[in-house]
C-alpha positions in Angstrom: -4.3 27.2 -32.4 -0.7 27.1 -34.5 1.4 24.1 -33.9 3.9 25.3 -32.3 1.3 26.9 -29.0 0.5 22.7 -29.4 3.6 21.3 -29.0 4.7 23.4 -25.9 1.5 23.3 -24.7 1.3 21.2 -21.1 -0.1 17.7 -21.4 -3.0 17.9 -18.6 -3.9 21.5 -20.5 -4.1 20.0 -23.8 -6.6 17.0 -22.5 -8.5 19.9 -21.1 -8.7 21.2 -24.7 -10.6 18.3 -26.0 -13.4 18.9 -24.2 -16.2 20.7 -25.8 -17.5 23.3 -23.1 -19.1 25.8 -24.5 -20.4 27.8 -22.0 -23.6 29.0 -20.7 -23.6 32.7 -19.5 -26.7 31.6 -17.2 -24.8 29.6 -15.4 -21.8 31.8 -14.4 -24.9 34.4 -13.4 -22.4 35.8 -10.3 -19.6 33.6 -10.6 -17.0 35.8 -10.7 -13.9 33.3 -9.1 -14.5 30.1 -10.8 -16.5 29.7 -14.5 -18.5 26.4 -15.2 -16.1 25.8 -17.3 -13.0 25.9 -15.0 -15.0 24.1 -12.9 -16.0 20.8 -15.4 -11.9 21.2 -16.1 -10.6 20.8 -12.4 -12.7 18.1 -11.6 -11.7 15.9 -14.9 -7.9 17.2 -14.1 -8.1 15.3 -10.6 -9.7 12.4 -12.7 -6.9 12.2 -14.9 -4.2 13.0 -12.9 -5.4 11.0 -9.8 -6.3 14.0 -7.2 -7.9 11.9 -4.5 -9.5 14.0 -2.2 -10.4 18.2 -2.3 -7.5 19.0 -0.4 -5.2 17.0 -3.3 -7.1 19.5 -5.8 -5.9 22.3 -3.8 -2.0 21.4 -3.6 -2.1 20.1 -7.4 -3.5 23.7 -8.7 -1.5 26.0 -6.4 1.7 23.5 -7.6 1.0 23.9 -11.3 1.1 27.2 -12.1 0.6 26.8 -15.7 -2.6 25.0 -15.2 -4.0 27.5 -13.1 -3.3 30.4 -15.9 -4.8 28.0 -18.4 -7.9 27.8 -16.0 -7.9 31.7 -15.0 -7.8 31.1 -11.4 -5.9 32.2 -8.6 -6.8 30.3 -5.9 -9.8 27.4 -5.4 -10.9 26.2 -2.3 -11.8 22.5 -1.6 -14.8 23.4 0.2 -16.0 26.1 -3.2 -15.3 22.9 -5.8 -17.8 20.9 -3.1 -20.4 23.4 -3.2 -20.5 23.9 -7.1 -20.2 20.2 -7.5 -23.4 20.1 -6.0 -25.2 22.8 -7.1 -24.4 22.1 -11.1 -27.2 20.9 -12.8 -26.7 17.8 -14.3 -28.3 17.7 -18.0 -25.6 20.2 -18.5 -22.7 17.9 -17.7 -24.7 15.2 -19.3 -24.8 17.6 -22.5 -21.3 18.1 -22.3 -20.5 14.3 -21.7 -22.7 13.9 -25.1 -21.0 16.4 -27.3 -17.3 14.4 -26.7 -18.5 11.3 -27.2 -19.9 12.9 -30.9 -16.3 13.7 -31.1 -15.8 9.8 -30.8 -18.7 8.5 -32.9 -16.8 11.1 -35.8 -13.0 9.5 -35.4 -15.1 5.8 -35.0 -17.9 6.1 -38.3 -15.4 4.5 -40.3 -14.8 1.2 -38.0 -16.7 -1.6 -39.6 -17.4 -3.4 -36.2 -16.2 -6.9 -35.3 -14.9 -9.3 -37.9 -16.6 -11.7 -39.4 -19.7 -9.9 -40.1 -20.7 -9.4 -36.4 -20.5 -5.8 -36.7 -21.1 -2.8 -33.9 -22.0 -3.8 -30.6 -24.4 -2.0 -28.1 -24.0 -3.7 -24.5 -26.4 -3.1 -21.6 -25.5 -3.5 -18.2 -25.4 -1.5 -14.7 -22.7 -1.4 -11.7 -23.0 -0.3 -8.0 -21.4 2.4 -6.5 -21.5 1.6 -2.7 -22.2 5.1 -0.5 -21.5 5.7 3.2 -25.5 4.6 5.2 -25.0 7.3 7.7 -24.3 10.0 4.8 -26.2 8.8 2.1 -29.9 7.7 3.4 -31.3 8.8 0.8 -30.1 5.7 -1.2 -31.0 2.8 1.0 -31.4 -0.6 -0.5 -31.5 -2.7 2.2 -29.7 -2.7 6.2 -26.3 -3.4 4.3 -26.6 -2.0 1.1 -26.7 1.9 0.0 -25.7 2.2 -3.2 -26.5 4.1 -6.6 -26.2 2.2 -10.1 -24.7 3.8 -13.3 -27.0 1.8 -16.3 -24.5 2.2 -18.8 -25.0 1.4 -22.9 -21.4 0.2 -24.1 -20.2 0.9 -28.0 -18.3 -1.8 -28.9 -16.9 -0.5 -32.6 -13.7 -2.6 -32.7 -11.5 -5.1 -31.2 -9.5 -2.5 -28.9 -11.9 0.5 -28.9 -15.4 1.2 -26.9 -16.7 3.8 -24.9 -19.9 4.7 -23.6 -22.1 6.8 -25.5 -25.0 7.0 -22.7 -26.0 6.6 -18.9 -28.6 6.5 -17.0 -27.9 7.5 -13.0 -30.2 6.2 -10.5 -30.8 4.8 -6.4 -29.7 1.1 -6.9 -34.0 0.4 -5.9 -34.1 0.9 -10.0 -34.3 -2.0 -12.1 -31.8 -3.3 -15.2 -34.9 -3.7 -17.1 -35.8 -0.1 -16.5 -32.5 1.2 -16.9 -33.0 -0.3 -20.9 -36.1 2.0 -21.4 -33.7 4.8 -21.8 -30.7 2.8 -22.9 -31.9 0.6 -26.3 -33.1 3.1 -29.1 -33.1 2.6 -32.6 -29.7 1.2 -34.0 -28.1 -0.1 -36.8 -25.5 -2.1 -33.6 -26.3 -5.1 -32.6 -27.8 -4.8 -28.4 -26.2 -7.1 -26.2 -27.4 -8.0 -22.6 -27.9 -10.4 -19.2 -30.5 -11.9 -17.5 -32.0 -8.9 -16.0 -32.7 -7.3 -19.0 -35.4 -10.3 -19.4 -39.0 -8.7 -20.3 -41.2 -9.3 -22.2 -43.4 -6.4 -22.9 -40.3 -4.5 -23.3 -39.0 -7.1 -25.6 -41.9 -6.7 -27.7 -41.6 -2.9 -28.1 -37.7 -3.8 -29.0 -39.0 -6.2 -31.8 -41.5 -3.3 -33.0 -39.0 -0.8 -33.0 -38.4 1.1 -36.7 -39.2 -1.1 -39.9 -36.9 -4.0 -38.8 -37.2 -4.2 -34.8 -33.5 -3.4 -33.2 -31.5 -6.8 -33.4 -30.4 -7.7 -29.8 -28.9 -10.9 -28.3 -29.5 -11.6 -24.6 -29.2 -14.3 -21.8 -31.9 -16.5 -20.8 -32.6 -17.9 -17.6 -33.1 -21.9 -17.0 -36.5 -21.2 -16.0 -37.9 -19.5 -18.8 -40.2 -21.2 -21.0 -39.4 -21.7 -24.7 -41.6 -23.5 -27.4 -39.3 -25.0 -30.5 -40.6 -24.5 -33.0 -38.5 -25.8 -35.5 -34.5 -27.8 -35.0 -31.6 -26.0 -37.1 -28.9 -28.2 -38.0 -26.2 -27.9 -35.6 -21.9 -26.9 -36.4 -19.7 -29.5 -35.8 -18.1 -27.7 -32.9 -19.2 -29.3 -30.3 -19.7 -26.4 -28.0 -22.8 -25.8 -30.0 -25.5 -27.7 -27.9 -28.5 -25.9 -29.7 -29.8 -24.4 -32.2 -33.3 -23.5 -32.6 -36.5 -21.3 -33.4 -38.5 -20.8 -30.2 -41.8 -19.3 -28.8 -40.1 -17.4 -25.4 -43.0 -17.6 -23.2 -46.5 -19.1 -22.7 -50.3 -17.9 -23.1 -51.0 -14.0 -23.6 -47.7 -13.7 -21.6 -45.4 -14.6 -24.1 -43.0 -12.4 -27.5 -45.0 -12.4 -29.9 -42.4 -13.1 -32.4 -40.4 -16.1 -33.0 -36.7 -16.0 -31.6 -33.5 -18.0 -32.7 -32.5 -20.2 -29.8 -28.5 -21.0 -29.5 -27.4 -22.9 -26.6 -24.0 -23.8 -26.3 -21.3 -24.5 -23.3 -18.3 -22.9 -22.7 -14.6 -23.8 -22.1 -15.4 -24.0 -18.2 -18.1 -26.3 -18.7 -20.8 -23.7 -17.9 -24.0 -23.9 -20.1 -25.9 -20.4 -22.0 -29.3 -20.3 -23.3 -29.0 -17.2 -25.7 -32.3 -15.6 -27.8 -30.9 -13.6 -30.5 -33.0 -11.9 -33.6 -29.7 -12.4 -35.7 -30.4 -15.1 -37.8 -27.8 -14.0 -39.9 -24.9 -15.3 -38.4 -24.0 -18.6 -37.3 -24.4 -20.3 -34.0 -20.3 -19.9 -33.2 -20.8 -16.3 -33.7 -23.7 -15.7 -31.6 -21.7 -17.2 -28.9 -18.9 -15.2 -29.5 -21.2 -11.8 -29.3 -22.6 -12.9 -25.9 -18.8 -13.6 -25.0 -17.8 -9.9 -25.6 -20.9 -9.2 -22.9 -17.7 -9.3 -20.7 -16.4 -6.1 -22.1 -18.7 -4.3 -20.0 -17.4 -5.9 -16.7 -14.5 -5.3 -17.7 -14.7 -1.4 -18.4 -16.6 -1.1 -15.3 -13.5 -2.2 -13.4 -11.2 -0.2 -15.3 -13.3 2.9 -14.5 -13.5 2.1 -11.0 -10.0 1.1 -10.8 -8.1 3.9 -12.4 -10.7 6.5 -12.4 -11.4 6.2 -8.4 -14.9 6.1 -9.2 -15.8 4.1 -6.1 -14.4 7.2 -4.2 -17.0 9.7 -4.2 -17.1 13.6 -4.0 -20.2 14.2 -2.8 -22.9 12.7 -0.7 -25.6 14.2 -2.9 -27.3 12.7 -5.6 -26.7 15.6 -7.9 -23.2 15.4 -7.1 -23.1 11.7 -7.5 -24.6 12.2 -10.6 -21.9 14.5 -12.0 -19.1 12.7 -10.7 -20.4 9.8 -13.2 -20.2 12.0 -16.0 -17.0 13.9 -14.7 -15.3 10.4 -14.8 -16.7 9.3 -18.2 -15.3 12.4 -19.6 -12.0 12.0 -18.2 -12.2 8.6 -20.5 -13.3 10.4 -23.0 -10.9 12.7 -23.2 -8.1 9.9 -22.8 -9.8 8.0 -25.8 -9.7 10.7 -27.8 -5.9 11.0 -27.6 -5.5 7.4 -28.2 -7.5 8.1 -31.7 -6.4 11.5 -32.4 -2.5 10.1 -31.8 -3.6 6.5 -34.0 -1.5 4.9 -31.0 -1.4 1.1 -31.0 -1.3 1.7 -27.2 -3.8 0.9 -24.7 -6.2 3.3 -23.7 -4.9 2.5 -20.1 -0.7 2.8 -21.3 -2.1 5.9 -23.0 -4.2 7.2 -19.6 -0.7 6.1 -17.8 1.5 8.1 -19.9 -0.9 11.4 -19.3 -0.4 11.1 -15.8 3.2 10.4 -15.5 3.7 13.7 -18.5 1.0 15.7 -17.4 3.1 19.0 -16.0 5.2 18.0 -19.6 5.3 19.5 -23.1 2.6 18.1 -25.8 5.4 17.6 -27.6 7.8 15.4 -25.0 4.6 13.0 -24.4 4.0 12.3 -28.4 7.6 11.3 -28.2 7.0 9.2 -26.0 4.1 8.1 -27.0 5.5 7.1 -30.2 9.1 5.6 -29.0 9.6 2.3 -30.0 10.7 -0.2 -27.6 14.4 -1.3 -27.1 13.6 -4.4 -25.5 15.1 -7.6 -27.0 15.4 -10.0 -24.3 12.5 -12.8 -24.7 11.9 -13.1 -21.6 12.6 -15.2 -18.7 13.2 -18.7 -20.0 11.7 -22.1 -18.3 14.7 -23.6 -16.4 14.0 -27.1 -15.5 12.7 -28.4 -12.4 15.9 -29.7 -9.9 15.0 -33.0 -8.8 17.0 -31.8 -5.2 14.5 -29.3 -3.5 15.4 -25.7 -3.7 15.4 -24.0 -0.6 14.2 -20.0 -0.9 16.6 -17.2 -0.2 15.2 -16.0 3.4 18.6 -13.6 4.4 20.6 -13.6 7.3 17.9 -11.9 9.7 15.2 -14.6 10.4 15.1 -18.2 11.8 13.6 -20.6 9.7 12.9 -24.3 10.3 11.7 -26.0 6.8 9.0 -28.6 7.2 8.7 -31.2 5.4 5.2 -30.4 3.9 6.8 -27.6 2.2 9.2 -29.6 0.5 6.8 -32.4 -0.6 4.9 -29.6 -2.2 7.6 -28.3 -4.3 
C-alpha cells in the first residue's frame, strides 16, 4: 500500500489493517454475505469505536459508508453478527489474537525490561466476568454468582508498555492455580503472581522447568510454613522486615528447593511475605516486582472500562470466549498504533483519539496525534484559606438555610 492510499485512508479502516487475518477458505464454506474476516473486523470496530449493543453495529455500518466498502458488505444484520459470533470456532480467533501480539513481541524485542536490572515481567492473574443466572446456567458458581474468568499472562516489557500475550477462558468453578498450567512456560521474564497461585507440586515443576527452573516471584500466605534456613543481612530501609533462605512447606509436602524469603511492609502499613527464585537482586527490588503485581488489576479495569468487556454479546460460552479475544485484539490493535506512531501518549489518549477520529483521514489523526500542546497556564494555584467562612454559590432558584455544622467543617 503507497503512502498516499495511507494517509487518506479512514482511521477505524486503518486499525482494521493491523490485524493479521489471513483467512481460511473452510470457514467461509457458504458464506457468501459476510467473510470471517469482515466478521473478526466488525466486531473489533464496535470495540474500538464503542458500538454497545447489535443494533449500534447496525446504525454505525449503514452510517459509514466507507467502512462498509472497506468490509465488502452491504448490509449486516444484528441478529446474523449474533449467530456467527457463536458459531466461530474459537482456536481460530485465539490464532489470530496470537499472530498480533507477534506483531507486538517484534516492535517490543528491543525493550530491555524494567530498570535497575529487574528486567521483563510475566504476571499471572484472573478476573470475573459476571453473566445474567437465568441466561447463562451453564456457568453457575454459587446462588449469586455466574460468572466466567479470563486467566490472563501479562507482559510487562517497560515502564508504559504491556499487553497480554496469552489467555486462558474458563467457568469461574476453575482454579488460579489451574489457570497457570497453561499460563507459566518457559521464559527468560521474570513470572509474577498472588496467593492463589500457591502450589506446591506445581511449584516444583516451575523450579524443574528447562536447565535453570523459570524464575518467578509470588505471594505467600500468613499460614504457610517456612523453615529459615539461613538470615541475609537486611538494607537499611526499613521497610525491609526480612530477608531469608527458607524451606516453604513441611514433610513430603513441601518445594523441594530452597527459596529466598523477603518480607517487607508497605507505605500503608500492610505486611508481604514474598518467595522469589531471584536471588539476584536485592530485597528493595523484589518488593518493587511484587508492587508492579498491580499492573494487572489495573489493565483488567481498563479493559473492562473502556473496552465494555463486562457487557457481553452472547450468552454462549463460545461466544463469551471470542468476545475475550475480540476485545484483546481491539488492544492490540490500539497498542500497535501507539508503537508504530512512537507516541509518548497513553495507550488510553491514543484509544481516545481513534475513537473521536475514527470516520477521519490517517493523516488528520497523526496530526493530531503529534500536536504539541499550547497549554501554558500552571494550573490552578493554592489560594489561601479565608479565616471568614465562604458560603457556596447555590443561585437564585433554591432556599437554603446553612447550619452551623457545615461551617465548623469548613
Amino acid at each position: 500500500m503507497d503512502n498516499k492510499t495511507i494517509w487518506h485512508k479512514k482511521v477505524i479502516c486503518q486499525c482494521l489493517s493491523l490485524l493479521p487475518l489471513e483467512g481460511s477458505p473452510l470457514l467461509d464454506y457458504r458464506m457468501k454475505k459476510l467473510s470471517t474476516e469482515s466478521l473478526l473486523k466488525i466486531f473489533v470496530a464496535a470495540q474500538l469505536d464503542e458500538w454497545n449493543s447489535y443494533a449500534d453495529m447496525e446504525e454505525k455500518l449503514r452510517a459509514h459508508k466507507k467502512l462498509r466498502e472497506f468490509l465488502e458488505l452491504s448490509s449486516i444484520s444484528g441478529s446474523q453478527l449474533s449467530r456467527r459470533l457463536n458459531d466461530l470456532p474459537t482456536e481460530w480467533v485465539q490464532e489470530i489474537f496470537s499472530r498480533l501480539i507477534a506483531k507486538v513481541y517484534t516492535l517490543t524485542n528491543d525493550s530491555p525490561g524494567l530498570d535497575g536490572g529487574i528486567g521483563k515481567l510475566r504476571i499471572i492473574d484472573a478476573t470475573h466476568i459476571k453473566l445474567p443466572a437465568g441466561l447463562c446456567d451453564w456457568a453457575f458458581v454459587s446462588k449469586e454468582w455466574t460468572v466466567v474468568k479470563m486467566h490472563t499472562r501479562l507482559i510487562v516489557t517497560s515502564a508504559d508498555t504491556v499487553f497480554p500475550d496469552r489467555i486462558l477462558p474458563s467457568t469461574g468453578t476453575i482454579g488460579d492455580s489451574e489457570g497457570s498450567d497453561v499460563l507459566i512456560e518457559e521464559s527468560d521474564a521474570t513470572y509474577v503472581m498472588d496467593r492463589g497461585y500457591i502450589n506446591f507440586k506445581r511449584i516444583n515443576q516451575w523450579l524443574e522447568m528447562g536447565e535453570k527452573g523459570i524464575e518467578f516471584v509470588i505471594r505467600l500466605r500468613e499460614n504457610h510454613n517456612i523453615t529459615i534456613i539461613k538470615e541475609n543481612d537486611l538494607p537499611e530501609d526499613p521497610m525491609i522486615l526480612k530477608d531469608a533462605e527458607i524451606q516453604l512447606g513441611q514433610s513430603t509436602y513441601r518445594v523441594k528447593k530452597p527459596l529466598r524469603l523477603v518480607e517487607y511492609r508497605d507505605e500503608k502499613g500492610r505486611t508481604y511475605r514474598i518467595a522469589t527464585t531471584r536471588r539476584d537482586l536485592t530485597a528493595v527490588q523484589i518488593a518493587e516486582i511484587y508492587h508492579h503485581r498491580w499492573a494487572i488489576e489495573t489493565f483488567f479495569k481498563w479493559i473492562k472500562q473502556h473496552l465494555r468487556l463486562i457487557k457481553i454479546h452472547s450468552t454462549k460460552p463460545q461466544g463469551i470466549w471470542n468476545q475475550m479475544f475480540l476485545a484483546l485484539m481491539a488492544y492490540g490493535a490500539a497498542l500497535l498504533v501507539k508503537l508504530e506512531t512512537k507516541t509518548k501518549k497513553t495507550i488510553f489518549e491514543v484509544l481516545r483519539l481513534i475513537r473521536t477520529y475514527a470516520d477521519k483521514s490517517w493523516n488528520a489523526f497523526l496530526k493530531e496525534l503529534n500536536r504539541k500542546p499550547t497549554r501554558t497556564s500552571k494550573g490552578r494555584q493554592k489560594v489561601p484559606k479565608n479565616k471568614e467562612p465562604v458560603y457556596p454559590f447555590v443561585g437564585t432558584v433554591a432556599k437554603v438555610t446553612w447550619r452551623h455544622k457545615w461551617l465548623k467543617k469548613k
